[in-house]
N, C-alpha and C positions, 0 to 999 in steps of 0.2 A: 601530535602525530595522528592520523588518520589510521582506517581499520585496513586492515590487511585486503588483499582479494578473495583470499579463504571465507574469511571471517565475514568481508559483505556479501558474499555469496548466502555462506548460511542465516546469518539474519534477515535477507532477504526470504530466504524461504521459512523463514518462522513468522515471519509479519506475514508473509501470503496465505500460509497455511492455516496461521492462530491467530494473529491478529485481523485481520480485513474479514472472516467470519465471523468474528465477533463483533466489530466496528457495524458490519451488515446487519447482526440482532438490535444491536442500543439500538441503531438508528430507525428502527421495522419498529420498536417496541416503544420507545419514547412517543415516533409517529403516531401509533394507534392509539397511548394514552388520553394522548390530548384529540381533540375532537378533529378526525380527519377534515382535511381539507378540499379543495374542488379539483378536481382531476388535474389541471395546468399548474396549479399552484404546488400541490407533492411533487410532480414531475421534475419540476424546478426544483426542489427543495433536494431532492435525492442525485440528480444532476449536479447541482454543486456540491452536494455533501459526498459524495463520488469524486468529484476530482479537488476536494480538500482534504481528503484522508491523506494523500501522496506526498502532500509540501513539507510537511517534516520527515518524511522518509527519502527525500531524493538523491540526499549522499549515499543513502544504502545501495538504490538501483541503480545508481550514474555508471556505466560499462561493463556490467554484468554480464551483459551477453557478449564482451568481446573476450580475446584469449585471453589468459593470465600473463600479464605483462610480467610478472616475476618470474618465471617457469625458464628452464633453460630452454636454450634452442636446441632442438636435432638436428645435425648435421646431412 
């Protein structure tokens, strides 16, 4: 059984809030550890490391922005 709408709502907003700013540090700080790279090469690196954060969270955000399909209707 899947999460509620409630429920992916608010985890959605704790993964936006707390998670993807921290996911932004590792990935700034691991960067700088290791011996930066040439400008095209990071660009890439942050590029796809930007839209791989997302692919395990996509059930969370799949219809977020639509209405709560559970909610009654008014009349």
């Amino acid at each position: 059984m899947g999460l509620s709408y409630k429920a992916r709502r608010r985890w959605a907003l704790i993964i936006l809030l707390v998670g993807m700013p921290a996911y932004i540090v590792a990935v700034v700080t691991i960067l700088n550890l290791l011996e930066r790279p040439p400008f095209w090469a990071e660009l890439l690196v942050y590029v796809g490391l930007g839209i791989l954060w997302i692919v395990p969270f996509r059930f969370v955000f799949r219809g977020i922005g639509q209405p709560d399909p559970d909610a009654p209707e008014d009349e």
